[in-house]
N, C-alpha and C positions, 0 to 999 in steps of 0.2 A: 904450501903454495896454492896459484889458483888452479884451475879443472877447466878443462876445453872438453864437452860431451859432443862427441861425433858420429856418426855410421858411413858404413859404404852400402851403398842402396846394390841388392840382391846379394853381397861379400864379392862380388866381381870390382866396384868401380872405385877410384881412389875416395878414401873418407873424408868427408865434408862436414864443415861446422855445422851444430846446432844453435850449443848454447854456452859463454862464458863465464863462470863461477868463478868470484873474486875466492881469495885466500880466507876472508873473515864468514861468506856461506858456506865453504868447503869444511870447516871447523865445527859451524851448526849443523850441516844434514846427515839426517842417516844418508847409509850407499844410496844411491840411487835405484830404484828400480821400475821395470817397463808393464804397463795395462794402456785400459783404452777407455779414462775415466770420463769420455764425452760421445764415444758409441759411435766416433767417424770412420774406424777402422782403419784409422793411423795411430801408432804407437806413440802415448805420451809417457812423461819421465815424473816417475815421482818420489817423493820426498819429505823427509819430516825433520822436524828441531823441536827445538825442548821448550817448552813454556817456564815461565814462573811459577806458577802452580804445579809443576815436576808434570804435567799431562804435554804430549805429543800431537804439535800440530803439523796434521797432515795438508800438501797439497801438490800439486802438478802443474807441467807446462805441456800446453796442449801442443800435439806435434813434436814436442820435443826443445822447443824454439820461443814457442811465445811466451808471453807474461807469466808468472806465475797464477794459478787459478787455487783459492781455500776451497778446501775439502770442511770435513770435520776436523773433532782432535780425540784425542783418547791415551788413556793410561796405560795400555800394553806396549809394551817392547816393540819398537818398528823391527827388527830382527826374527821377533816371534810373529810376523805377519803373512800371510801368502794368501796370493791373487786368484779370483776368480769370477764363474759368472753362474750365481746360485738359480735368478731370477729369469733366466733369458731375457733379458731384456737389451743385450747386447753391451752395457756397460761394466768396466771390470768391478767386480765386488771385493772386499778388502774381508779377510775371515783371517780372524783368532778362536786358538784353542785356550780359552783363560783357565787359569789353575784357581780351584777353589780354597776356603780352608780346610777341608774335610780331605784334603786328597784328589776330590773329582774336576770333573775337568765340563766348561759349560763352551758348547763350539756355537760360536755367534759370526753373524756377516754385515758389516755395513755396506746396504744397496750401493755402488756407483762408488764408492769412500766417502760420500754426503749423506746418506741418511742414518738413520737412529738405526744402533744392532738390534738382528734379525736373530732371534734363538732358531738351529735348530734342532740341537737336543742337549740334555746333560748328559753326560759321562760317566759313571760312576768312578771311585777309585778303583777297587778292583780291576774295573777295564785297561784306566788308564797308568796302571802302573805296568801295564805289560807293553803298552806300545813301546817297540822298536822304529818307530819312523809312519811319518803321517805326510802324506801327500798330497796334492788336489788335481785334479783331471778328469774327462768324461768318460770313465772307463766303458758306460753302456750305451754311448752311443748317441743320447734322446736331445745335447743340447745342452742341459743344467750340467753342473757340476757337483762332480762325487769326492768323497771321501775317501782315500786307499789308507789303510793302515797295517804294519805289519806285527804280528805277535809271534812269542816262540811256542816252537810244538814239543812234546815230550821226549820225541826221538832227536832233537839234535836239530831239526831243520825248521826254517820259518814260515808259518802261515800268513798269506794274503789275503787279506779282509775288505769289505766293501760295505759303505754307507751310502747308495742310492742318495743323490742330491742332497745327502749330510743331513738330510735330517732321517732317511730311513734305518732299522735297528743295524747295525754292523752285523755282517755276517761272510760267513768262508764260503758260501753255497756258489757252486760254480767260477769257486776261484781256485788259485792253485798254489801248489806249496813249493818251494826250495832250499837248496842247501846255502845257496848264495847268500853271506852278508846281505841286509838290508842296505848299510852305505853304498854298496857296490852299483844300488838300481838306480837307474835312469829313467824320464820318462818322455815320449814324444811320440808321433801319430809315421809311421812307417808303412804302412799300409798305403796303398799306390791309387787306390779304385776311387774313381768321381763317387763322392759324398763317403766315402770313408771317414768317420769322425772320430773313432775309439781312438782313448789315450791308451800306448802299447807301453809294456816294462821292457826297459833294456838293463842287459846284464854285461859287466866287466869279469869275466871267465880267468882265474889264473891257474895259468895250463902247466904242469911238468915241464919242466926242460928236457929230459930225459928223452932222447928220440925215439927208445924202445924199453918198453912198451907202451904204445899209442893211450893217453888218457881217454876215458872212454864219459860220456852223460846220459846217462840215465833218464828217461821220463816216462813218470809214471805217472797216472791218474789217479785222482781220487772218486775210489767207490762210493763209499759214505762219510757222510758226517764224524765216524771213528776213525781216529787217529792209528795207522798202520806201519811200522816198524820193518824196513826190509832189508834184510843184514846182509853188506856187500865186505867184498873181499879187501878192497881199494877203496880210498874217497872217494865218495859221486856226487856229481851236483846232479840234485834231484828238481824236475820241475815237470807240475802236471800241468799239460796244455788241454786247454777247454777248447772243444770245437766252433767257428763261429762262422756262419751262414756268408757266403761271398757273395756281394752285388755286383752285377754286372751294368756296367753304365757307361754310355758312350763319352766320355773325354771333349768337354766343354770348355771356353779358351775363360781364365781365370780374370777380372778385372782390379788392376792394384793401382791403388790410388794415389796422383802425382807427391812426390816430396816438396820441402817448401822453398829446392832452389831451380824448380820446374813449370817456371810460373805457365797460364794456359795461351795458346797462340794466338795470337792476332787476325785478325778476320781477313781474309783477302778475295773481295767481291770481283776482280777480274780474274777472266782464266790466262793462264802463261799456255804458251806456244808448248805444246807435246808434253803438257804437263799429265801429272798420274795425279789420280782423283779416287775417291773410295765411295761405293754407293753407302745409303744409308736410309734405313726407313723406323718408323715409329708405329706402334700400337700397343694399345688404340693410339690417337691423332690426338688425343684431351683426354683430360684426367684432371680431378682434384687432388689435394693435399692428404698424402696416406696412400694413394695407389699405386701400383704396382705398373708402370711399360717397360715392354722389351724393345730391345735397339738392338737390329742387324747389319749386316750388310757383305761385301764384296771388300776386300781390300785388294789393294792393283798388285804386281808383282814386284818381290822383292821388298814390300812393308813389312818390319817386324812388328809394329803395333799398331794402332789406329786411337787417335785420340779424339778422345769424345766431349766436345765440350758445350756450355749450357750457352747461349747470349738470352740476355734477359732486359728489358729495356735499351738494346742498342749496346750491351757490352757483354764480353766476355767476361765471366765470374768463375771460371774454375770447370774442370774437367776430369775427366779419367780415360788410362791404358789398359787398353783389350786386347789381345794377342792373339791373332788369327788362328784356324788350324791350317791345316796342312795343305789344303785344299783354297785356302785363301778366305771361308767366310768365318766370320765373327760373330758373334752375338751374344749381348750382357742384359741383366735387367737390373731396372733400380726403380726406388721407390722415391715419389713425389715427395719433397720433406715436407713437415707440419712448418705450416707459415710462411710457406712462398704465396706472395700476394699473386693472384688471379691476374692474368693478360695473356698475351701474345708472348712464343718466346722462342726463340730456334736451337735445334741441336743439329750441330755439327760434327762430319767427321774429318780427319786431317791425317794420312800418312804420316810415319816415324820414321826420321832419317834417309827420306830420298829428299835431293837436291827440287827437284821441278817438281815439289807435291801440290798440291791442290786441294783447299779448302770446299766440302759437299754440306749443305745445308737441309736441311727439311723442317716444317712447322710443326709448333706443338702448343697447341691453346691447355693453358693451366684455369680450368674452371672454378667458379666460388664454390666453397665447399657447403655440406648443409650442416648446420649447427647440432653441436651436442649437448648430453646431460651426463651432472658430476651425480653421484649418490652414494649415500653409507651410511653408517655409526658408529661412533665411538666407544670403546670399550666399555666410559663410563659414562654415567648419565650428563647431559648438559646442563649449565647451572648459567643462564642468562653468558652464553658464549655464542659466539658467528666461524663461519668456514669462511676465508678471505682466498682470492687468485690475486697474485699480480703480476701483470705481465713483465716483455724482456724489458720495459723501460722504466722497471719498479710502480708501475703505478697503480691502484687498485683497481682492479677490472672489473670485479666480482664477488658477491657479498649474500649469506644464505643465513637463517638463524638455525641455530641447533636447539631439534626439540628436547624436551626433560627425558626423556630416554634414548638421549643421545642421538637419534636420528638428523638427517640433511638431505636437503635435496636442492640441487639448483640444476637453473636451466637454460637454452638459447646461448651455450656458449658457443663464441667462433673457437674453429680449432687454431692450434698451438701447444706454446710449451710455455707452464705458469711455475710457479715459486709458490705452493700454499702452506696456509700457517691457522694457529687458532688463536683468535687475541676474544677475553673479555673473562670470565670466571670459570675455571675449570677445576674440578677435584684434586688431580695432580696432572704437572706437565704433558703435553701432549707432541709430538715431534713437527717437526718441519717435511720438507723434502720437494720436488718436481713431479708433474705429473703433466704427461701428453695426453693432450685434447683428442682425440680421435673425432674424425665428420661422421657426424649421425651414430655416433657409438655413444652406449650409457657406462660409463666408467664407475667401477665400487672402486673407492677409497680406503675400503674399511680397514684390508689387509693392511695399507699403508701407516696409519693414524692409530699406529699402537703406542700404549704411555710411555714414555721415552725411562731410561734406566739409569742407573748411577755412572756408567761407566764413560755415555758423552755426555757432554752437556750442551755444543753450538746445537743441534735439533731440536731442543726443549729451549727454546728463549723466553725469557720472561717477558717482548717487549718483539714488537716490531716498527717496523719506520718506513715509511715514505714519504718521497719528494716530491713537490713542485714548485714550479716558479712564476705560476701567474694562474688565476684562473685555470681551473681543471678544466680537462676536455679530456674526450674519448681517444685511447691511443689505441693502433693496432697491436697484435699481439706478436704479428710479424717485423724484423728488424728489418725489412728491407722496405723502403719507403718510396714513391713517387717524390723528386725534387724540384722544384719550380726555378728557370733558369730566371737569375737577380738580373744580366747583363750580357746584352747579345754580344759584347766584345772580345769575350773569349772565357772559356771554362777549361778549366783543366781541373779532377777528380782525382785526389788519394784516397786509398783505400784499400783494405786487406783484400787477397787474391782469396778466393775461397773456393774449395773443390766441388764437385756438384754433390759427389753424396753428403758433407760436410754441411748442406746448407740449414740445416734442420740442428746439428749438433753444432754450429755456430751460436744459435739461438739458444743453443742448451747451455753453451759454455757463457752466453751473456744472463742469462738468466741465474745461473749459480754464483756468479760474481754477486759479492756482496758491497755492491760501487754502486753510487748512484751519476756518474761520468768522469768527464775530465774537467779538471778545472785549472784557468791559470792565475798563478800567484799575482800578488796587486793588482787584481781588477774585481773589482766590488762587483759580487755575486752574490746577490741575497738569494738562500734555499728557504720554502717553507716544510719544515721537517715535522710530522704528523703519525705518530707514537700509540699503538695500540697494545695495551697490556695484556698478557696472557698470565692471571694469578687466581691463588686459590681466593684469597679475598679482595675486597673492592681496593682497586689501586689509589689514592690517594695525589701522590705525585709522582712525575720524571726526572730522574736525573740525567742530562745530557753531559756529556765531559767530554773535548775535545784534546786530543794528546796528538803531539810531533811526532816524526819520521821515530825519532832514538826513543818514545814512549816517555816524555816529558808533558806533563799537563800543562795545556794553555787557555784553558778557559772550563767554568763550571757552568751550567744554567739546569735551574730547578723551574720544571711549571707544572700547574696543578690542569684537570678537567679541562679543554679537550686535551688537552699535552700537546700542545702546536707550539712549533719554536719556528723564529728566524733568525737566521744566522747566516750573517758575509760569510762563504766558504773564501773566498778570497784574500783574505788572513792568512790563512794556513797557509807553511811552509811550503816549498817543492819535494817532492818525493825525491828517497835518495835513490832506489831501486826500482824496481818491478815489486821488492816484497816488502821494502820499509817505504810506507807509505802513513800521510796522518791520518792518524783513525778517529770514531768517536765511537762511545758506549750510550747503551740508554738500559737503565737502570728504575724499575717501578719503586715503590716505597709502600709498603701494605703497615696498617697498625706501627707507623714507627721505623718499618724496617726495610733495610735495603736487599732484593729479591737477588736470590744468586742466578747462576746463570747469563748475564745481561750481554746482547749481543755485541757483537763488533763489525763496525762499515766504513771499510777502509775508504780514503778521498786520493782517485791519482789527481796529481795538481801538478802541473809544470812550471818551470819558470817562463816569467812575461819574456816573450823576445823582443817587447821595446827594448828590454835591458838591458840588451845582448851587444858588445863591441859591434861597430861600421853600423847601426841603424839609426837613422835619422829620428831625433826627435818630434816635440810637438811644434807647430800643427803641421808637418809633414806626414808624421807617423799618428796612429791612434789605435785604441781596441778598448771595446768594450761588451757588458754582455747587455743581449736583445732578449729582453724576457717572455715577450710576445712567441718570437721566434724558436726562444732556447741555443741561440746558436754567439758565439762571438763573434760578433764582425773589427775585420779589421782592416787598418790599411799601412801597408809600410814599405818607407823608402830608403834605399840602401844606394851609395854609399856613404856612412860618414868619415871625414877626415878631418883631424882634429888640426883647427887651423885655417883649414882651407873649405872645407864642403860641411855645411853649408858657412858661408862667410858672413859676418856682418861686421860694421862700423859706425859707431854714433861720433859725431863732429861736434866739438864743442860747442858750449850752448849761445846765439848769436842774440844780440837785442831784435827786435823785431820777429826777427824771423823765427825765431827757437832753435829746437835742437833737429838737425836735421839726418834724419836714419839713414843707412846703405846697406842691402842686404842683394846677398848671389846666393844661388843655389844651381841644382842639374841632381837630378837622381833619376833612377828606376824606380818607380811603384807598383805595385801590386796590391791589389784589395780584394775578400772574398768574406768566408764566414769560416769556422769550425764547430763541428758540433759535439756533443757530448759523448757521443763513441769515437770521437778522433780523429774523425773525416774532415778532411781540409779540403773545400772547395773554392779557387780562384775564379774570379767571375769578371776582373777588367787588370791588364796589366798595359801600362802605359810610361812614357818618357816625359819626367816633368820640366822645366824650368821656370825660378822664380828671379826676377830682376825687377828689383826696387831701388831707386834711385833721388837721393834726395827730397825724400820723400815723394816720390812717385812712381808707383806701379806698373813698370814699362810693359812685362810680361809675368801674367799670374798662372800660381800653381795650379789651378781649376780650371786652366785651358790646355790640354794637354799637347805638346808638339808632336807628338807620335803616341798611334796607339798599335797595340797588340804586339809588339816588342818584345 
């Protein structure tokens, strides 16, 4: 059957939907399981199915809720995966232990579960024939993620091993041994103290029934490195505890970020009669994109939380809960995300759950940031290849050649979050992945732009693509855009509620989509699609192939030099999900041959709601797309009633006179635009009436009887 994935926010409040899995996904995915593959520090859900090719496509819904977002894919067992964060980078990293032929064992990690794996060591056989159980956790504290493994000792009892951030040698040194099954251990952070971050083992103890005599455990240390044998009378669980240094640190109120049936509060610029109000201040006052302010203040009494949220052009865009201490003051800090466009912008604080709260504002100027530099090498040398960025709107932002010994440099980049790749002649594949712009930082690449391996293949693409649809121009890198109002008669704005730390990993998640927007079905959309080959030899031609929702081919196109295609995306079918959507591939062709590897980008495409039952036809209704603009404009009138609205009557044909028309109408209209992330902006809604009468025009549709209706 189908899967309703839920949670109850802190296990206190009744559980609330995420996300509903039909019967036929519940059949494809591995279990589900929880990381944080966009770095918002909301738990997203993820998940893999089987390919054709017997490899495992991974991907996630951010938050738990939204669309599905592609990862990579890969050939290991989604069962034999577990989660972590090798990089500190804040995003969850995907790590297997692969088995080789020989016995050994190679521990790899894919950055974020999007980039190409990351060695960090091999394993011999011998090692790995002795693991009793392998773990992930920060046993030491620093951040990165370690490797625990257990092995057995001579005397009967198991040693606890440590691989420092998985890639250092494993070792027993300051670890401890027990008599406990390995199944028995648990792992999680129980330790109380602000900034406590070590992963602790928890042990399942099974105790005598026998009330006398009292089972007694043992713990003993380990002297040295030799294994020491201490002959007891009874069984003892044996476990040496390592001393570890206590910090002592004043208890700071934690900030957890709203869920997504907590949309952020409404601004309320009057004050209420003996309302309660929460101070709030900012420092610094300004900051660019990457800094770091703190947010304090006073909450009044009786607030369990204080919510903190952003307005940014005149709107509230998403917030977070802070949670006083004892004493009543709060204070969190958060960091400017990469791509908040530069203005005026206010934070606000707002009481949790007092009746008469009261909205506290204070300013906070987001200044332009100062421009960075990318730079590195490639493993191998460059062979007539370029280093490409493209920004969150796919476009190419930035373009660097790679010298013969593989060096790059580019420069005057705005900060952000790009999508880089290598298209032109390279020795062997070279990977994909994201990379944040830092303001006035120089960024190496190098670690990242390692040759990609057999085991993915989506970060080695033989081919990348971009879109436009009229004349290029310079886009920013940030998704969040200044909009020029069409029509003083009234606006109203949909659009995703976003949290304020989340605004930076918004960008992240539109960025790793591998979509170039929304598109709707029957409305001629010409994209110009523009195909850079990444091969060992000169690429010849493209192959474009465009396949339906169920992976049915609907069209082929081959072009040679530049590899520029146009194509109505507007053909294509409507999507049937979030994850069956039409895709297309692009496919180079070197000496003959068709290059493996060849990407895939999926198209959301909806259906036209001309289509849609009760909407008024033409020319009440219309849409179409603005290439200038990039947006659909529409206008549509509702309601239709078949019969009666809209009405019309042709009278028989008279000598003289001719044939003489009758048409009625009355509908609601609405007209606005959408754009390519799915923002639906109305910009005039009005009351039409059309009355045509013997042929003549009493009252036309283009005078509207009432507006803003």
């Amino acid at each position: 059957g189908s899967q309703s994935w839920n949670y109850s926010a802190s296990g206190t409040a009744n559980f609330q939907t995420l996300k509903e899995i039909s019967p036929g996904e519940v059949s494809r995915y591995s279990a589900p399981r929880v990381g944080d593959f966009n770095g918002d520090g909301v738990a997203d859900i993820f998940v893999a199915e089987p390919r054709s090719d017997g490899a495992w496509q991974w991907k996630y819904a951010p938050d738990g809720y939204k669309p599905f977002v592609a990862l990579t894919y890969a050939f290991a067992e989604p069962a034999s995966l577990q989660f972590g964060d090798f990089n500190s980078d804040g995003f969850t990293d995907v790590f297997a232990a692969l088995p080789q032929a020989d016995g050994s064992q190679q521990w790899v990690y894919s950055p974020g579960g999007a980039g190409n794996f990351v060695t960090l060591q091999n394993v011999s056989a011998a090692q790995a024939a002795e693991f009793a159980r392998l773990q992930l956790g920060d046993f030491n504290g620093d951040g990165a993620t370690d490797v625990f493994v257990v092995t057995p000792r001579s005397d009967g009892a198991w040693q606890w091993n440590l691989a420092a951030g998985g890639s250092a040698a494993i070792s027993s040194s300051g670890m401890n041994y027990a008599t406990i099954s390995p199944d028995e251990l648990r792992f999680g952070k129980f330790g109380a103290a602000q900034g406590y971050s070590n992963t602790d083992v928890f042990a399942i103890l099974h105790c005598d029934p026998i009330i006398t005599p009292t089972p007694t455990y043992t713990f003993t240390p380990t002297p040295t490195a030799t294994d020491t044998v201490t002959p007891t009378a009874t069984p003892t669980h044996t476990v040496t505890p390592t001393p570890t240094a206590t910090k002592t640190v004043t208890p700071t109120p934690t900030p957890t970020v709203l869920g997504p049936n907590q949309p952020a509060p409404l601004l309320q610029p009057l004050a209420m009669a003996g309302g309660l109000a929460a101070t709030i201040a900012v420092e610094p006052t300004h900051g660019y994109a990457g800094q770091a302010i703190r947010i304090r203040g006073q909450a009044p009494t009786g607030a369990g939380r204080i919510r903190i949220s952003n307005v940014l052009n005149g709107r509230t865009i998403g917030g977070i809960d802070v949670t006083p201490a004892a004493d009543g003051q709060y204070e969190t800090q958060l960091t400017i995300p990469p791509g908040m466009a530069p203005g005026d912008n206010q934070l606000c604080a707002l009481p949790v759950g007092l009746a008469n709260a009261e909205i506290t504002c204070t300013s906070f100027m987001v200044d332009t940031p100062p421009v960075a530099n990318l730079h590195g090498a490639l493993a191998q040398q460059g062979v007539n290849a370029q280093l490409q960025l493209y920004d969150a709107n796919q476009h190419l932002a930035y373009t660097a050649p790679i010298d013969a010994n593989g060096a790059f440099n580019m420069g005057d980049i705005n900060p952000g979050v790009y999508r880089y790749g290598i298209a032109g002649q390279v020795d062997s594949p070279v990977n994909s992945g994201i990379v944040t712009i830092i303001p006035g930082v120089a960024v190496d690449l190098s670690e990242q732009l390692k040759s990609a391996g057999v085991i993915l293949c989506s970060d080695a693409p033989s081919a990348w693509v971009t879109a436009r649809y009229s004349e290029p121009q310079p886009a920013p890198a940030s998704m969040y855009e200044q909009y020029q109002l069409v029509s003083s008669d009234v606006r109203v704005t949909i659009f995703k509620n976003v949290a304020l730390e989340q605004l930076a990993n918004e960008l992240v998640f539109k960025v790793q989509q591998s979509q170039f927007g929304l598109y709707i079905n029957h409305v001629r959309t010409d994209v110009i699609f523009q195909a850079s080959a990444q091969t060992k030899g000169a690429a010849e031609k493209i192959i474009y192939r465009f396949y339906g929702p169920t992976g049915n081919l609907l069209a082929t196109k081959s072009v040679g030099p530049p590899f520029q295609l146009t194509y109505d995306v507007g053909q294509l079918p409507p999507s049937f999900s979030d994850t069956q959507n039409p895709y297309m591939t692009v496919t180079p062709v070197v000496n003959g041959e068709e290059q493996r590897c060849a990407p895939r980008y999926d198209f959301l495409v909806i259906p036209n709601p001309l289509e849609k039952p009760g909407v008024q036809g033409d020319p009440y209704s219309s849409i179409y797309w603005d290439k200038n603009s990039e947006v659909y404009r529409f206008q549509i009138a509702l309601p239709k009633i078949d019969g009666l609205l809209p009405w019309q009557h042709a009278l028989p044909k008279l000598p003289i006179v001719g044939t003489l028309n009758n048409r009625l109408n009355t509908a609601m209209r609405a007209a606005g635009y959408i754009r390519l992330n799915g923002e639906t902006v109305i910009t005039n809604a009005d009351a039409i009436a059309d009355v045509y009468i013997l042929n003549n025009q009493l009252i036309s549709p283009n005078s509207p009887i009432a507006r803003n209706t």
